[in-house]
C-alpha positions in Angstrom: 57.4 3.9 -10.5 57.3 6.4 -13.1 54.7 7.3 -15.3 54.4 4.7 -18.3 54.5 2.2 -15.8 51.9 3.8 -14.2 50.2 3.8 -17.4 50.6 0.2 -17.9 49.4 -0.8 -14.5 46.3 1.2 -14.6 45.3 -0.2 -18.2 46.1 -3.7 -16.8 44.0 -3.5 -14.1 41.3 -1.8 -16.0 40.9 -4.4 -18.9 41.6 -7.0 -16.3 38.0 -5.5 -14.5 36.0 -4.6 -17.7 36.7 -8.1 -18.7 35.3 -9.6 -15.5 32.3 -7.7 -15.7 31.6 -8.7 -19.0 32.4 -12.6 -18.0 29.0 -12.9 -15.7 27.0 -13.7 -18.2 28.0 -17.4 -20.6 27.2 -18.6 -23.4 25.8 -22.6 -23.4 29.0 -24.4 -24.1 27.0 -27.6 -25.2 25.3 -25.7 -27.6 28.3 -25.2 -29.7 29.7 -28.8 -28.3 26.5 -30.7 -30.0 25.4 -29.3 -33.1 28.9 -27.4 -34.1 26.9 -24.0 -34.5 29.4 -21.5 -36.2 27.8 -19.2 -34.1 27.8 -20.5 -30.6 31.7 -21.2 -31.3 32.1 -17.7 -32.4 30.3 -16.7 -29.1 32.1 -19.2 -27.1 35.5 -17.9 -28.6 34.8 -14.2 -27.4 33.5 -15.1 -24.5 36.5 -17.5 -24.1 38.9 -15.0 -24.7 37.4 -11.8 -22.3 37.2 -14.7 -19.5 41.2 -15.5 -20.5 41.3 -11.7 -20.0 40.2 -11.4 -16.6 41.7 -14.4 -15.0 45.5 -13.9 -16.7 45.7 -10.4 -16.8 46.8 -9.9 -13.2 48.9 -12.4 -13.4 51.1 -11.1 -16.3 51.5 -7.8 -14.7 55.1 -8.2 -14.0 56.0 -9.7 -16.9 54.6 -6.8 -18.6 56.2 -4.1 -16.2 59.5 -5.8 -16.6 59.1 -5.8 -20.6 58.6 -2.4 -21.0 61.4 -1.7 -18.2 63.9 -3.5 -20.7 62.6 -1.9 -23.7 63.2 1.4 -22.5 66.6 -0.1 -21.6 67.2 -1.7 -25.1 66.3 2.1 -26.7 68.5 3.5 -24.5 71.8 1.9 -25.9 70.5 2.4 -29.0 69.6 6.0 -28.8 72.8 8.6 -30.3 73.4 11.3 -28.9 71.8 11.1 -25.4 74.7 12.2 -23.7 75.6 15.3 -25.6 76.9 17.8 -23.1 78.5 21.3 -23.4 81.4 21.7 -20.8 81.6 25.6 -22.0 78.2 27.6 -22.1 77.3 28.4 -26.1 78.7 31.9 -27.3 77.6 32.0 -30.6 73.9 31.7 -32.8 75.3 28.7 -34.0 76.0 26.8 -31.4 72.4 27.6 -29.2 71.0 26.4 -32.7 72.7 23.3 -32.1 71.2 23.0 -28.5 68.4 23.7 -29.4 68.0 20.8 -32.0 69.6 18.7 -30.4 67.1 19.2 -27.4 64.2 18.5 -30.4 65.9 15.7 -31.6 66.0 13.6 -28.2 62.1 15.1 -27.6 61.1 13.5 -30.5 63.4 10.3 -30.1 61.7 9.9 -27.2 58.3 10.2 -28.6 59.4 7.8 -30.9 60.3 5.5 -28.2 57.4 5.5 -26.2 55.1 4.9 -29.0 57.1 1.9 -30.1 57.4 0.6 -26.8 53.5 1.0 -26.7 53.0 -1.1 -29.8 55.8 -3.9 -28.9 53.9 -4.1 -25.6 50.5 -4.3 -27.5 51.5 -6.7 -30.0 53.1 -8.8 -26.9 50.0 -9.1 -24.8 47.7 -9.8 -27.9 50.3 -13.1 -29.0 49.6 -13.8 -25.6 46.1 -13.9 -25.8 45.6 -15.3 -28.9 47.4 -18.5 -27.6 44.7 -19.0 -25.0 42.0 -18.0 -27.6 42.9 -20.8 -29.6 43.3 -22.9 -26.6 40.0 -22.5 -26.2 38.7 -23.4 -29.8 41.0 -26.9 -29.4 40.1 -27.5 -25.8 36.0 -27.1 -27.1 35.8 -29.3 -30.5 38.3 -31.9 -28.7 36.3 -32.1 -25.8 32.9 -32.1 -28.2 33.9 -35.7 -29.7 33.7 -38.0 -26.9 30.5 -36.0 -25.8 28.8 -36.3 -29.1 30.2 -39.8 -29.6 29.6 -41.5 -26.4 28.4 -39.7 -23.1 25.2 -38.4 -24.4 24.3 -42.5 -23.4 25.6 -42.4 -20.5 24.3 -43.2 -17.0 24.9 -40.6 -14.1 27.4 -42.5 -12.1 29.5 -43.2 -15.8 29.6 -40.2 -16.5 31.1 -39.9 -12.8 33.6 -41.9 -13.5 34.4 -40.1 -16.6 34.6 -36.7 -14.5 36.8 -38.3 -11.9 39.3 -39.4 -14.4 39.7 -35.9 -15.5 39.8 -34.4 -12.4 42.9 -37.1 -11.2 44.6 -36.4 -14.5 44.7 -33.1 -14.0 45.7 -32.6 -10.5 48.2 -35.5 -11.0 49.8 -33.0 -13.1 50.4 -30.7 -11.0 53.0 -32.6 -9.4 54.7 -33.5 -13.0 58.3 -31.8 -14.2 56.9 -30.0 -17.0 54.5 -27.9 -14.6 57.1 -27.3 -12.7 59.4 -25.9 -15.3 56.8 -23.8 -16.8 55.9 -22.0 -13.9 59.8 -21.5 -13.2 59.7 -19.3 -16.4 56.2 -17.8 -15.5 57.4 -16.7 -11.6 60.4 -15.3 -13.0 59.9 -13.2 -15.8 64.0 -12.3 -15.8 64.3 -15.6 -16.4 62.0 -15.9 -19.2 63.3 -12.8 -20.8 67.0 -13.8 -20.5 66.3 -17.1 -22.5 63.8 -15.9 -25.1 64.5 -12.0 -25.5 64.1 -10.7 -29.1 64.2 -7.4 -29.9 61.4 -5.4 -32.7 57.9 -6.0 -33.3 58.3 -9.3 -34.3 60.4 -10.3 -31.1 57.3 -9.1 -29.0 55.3 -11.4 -31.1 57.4 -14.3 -30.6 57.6 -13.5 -26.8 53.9 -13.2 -26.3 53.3 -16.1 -27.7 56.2 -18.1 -26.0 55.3 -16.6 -22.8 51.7 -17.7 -24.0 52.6 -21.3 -24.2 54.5 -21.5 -21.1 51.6 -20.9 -19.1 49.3 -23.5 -21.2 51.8 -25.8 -19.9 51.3 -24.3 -16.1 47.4 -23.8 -16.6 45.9 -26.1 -18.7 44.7 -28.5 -16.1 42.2 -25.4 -15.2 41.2 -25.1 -18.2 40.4 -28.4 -19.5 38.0 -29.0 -16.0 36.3 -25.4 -17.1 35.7 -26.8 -20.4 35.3 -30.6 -19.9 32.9 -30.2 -17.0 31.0 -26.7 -18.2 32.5 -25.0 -15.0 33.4 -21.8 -17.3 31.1 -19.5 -14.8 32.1 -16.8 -12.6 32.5 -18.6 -9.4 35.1 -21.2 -11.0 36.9 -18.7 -12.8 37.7 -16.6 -9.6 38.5 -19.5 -7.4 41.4 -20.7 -10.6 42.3 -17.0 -10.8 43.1 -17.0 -7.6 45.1 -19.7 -8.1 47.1 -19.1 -10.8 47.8 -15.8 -9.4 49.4 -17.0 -6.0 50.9 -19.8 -8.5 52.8 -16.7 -10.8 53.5 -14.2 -8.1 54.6 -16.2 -4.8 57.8 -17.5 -5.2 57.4 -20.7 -4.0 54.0 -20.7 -6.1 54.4 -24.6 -6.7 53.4 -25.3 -3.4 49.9 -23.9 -4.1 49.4 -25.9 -7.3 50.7 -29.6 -5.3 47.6 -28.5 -3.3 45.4 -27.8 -5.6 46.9 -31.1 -7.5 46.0 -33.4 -4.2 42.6 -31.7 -3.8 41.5 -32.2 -7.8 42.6 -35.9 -7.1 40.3 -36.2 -3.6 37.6 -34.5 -5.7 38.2 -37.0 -8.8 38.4 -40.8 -6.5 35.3 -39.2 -4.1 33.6 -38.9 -7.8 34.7 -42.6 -8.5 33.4 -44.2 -5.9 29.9 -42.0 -6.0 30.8 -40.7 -2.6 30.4 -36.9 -4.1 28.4 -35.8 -7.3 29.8 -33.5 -9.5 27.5 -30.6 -10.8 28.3 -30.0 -14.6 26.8 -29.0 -17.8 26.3 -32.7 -18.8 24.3 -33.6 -15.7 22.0 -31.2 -16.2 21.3 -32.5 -19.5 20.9 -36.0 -18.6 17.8 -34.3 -16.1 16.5 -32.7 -19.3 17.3 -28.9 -17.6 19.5 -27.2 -20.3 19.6 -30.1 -23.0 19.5 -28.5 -25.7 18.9 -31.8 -28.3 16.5 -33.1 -25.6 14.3 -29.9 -26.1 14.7 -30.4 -29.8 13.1 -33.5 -29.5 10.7 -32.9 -27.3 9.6 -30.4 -30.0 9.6 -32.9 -32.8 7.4 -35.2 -30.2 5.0 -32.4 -29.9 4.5 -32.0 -33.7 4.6 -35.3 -34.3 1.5 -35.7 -31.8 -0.6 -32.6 -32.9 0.1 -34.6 -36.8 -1.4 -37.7 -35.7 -4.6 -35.5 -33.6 -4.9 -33.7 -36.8 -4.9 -37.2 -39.0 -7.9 -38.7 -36.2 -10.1 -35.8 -36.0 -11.9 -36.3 -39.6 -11.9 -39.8 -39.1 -14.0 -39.0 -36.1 -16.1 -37.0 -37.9 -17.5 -39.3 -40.8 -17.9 -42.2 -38.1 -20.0 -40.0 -36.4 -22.0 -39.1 -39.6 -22.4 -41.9 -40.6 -24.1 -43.2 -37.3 
């Protein structure tokens, strides 16, 4: 391995942990899910997108590795002049002048290279990312319609049901063709490469953001059950790291998401049929714990009670004179 790709790993690896640190601590999803704050999206975006971070970064290591491994290939046809040799040794001024920059010329070619490399890479991880970013922003307002609309009236075991559903639909997925043909393309980053390559800036933005999409249609099942059921915490996001790494890097990585599919579905008919509760944001706020509306009107209760003590207490008073 030489040393850019040293480089790369290193940085991978090192955003990939800064980012995990900075995941322990979430924002209240149905904060932003209830009253649309611009804020609490804004928060829940950022926060989105460092958790997206953490859990895909190790995963898109070799496609990464392998992208800059081409570039430098790709620069290399391109470069003149790279082969320049001298069978003779140089006998004159002139011609050690002509070494000489020549020699300069490749250094800074080179240079040139490297940087450009850096920025295709760059501009190819941030496409990436910005995909799941907005992934995020759809997955959060969709979700925030039926939960505004009809489970805040919900019973328990409904909203139960509701979970289970999700949970089937999503591991029933995992045994579809379209998962499978997206993680094709994400366990074999030649393959993805041969069919999307495009060379530039702009190429590495339209590959980031392909590559982006292809693993929206491997992941998204994760996603939507970290989202739908407020499981975007630390504990959850290791366990579907885990996954989606053994999913990418194995090459027989389906086999790990069929068994996460049949488990999601055990997990989603156990739900049904009330055999096994499932701990999520909403239950809580059916309890009253981390409602945030329910504290709101709690605190209009309160007011309107220490109104109607303020209304009685003169009252009191002149029937009390007047005895």
């Amino acid at each position: 391995m030489d040393r850019i790709r040293k480089i790369i790993l290193i940085s991978i690896i090192a955003v990939a942990a800064i980012s995990w640190i900075l995941s322990k601590d979430q924002p209240n999803m149905m904060v932003a899910m209830m009253d649309y704050n611009p804020v609490a999206i804004l928060l829940f975006t950022i926060s989105w997108t460092i958790g997206m971070t953490a859990m895909m970064f190790p995963a898109i290591t070799p496609m990464v590795l392998l992208y800059n491994r081409l570039l430098k290939r790709d620069s290399d046809d391109n470069t003149v002049g790279k082969d320049i040799q001298f069978s003779q040794p140089s006998v004159c001024v002139e011609c050690d002048d002509f070494n000489t920059t020549t020699n300069r010329g490749n250094k800074s070619s080179s240079l040139l290279s490297i940087f450009t490399s850096s920025i295709n890479i760059i501009f190819f991880v941030c496409s990436y990312l910005l995909v799941w970013a907005l992934t995020g922003i759809v997955l959060l307002l969709t979700w925030s319609v039926p939960v505004n609309q009809f489970f805040t009236h919900f019973e328990t075991q409904q909203l139960q049901i509701v979970y289970g559903i999700v949970l089937i639909t999503s591991g029933a997925y995992q045994f579809s063709s379209l998962k499978a043909r997206c993680l094709g393309y994400c366990e074999s980053p030649l393959s993805f490469f041969m069919r999307r390559w495009s060379s530039g800036t702009i190429g590495a933005l339209k590959m980031g953001t392909y590559h982006g999409l292809y693993c929206l249609g491997c992941c998204w099942p994760y996603f939507l059950l970290m989202v739908a059921l407020g499981w975007m915490n630390l504990l959850w996001m290791i366990l579907f790291a885990g996954v989606i790494f053994g999913e990418k890097i194995w090459s027989k990585g389906i086999w790990i998401s069929r068994s996460a599919g049949i488990g999601l579905v055990i997990v989603g008919i156990m739900a049904i049929f009330g055999i096994l509760i499932i701990p999520t944001d909403m239950n809580n706020n059916k309890t009253g714990n981390t409602d945030y509306s329910l504290h709101t009107d709690n605190m209009n209760m309160d007011m309107d009670k220490s109104k109607n003590t303020n209304v009685k207490k003169p009252t009191q008073t002149i029937t009390m004179l007047n005895e």
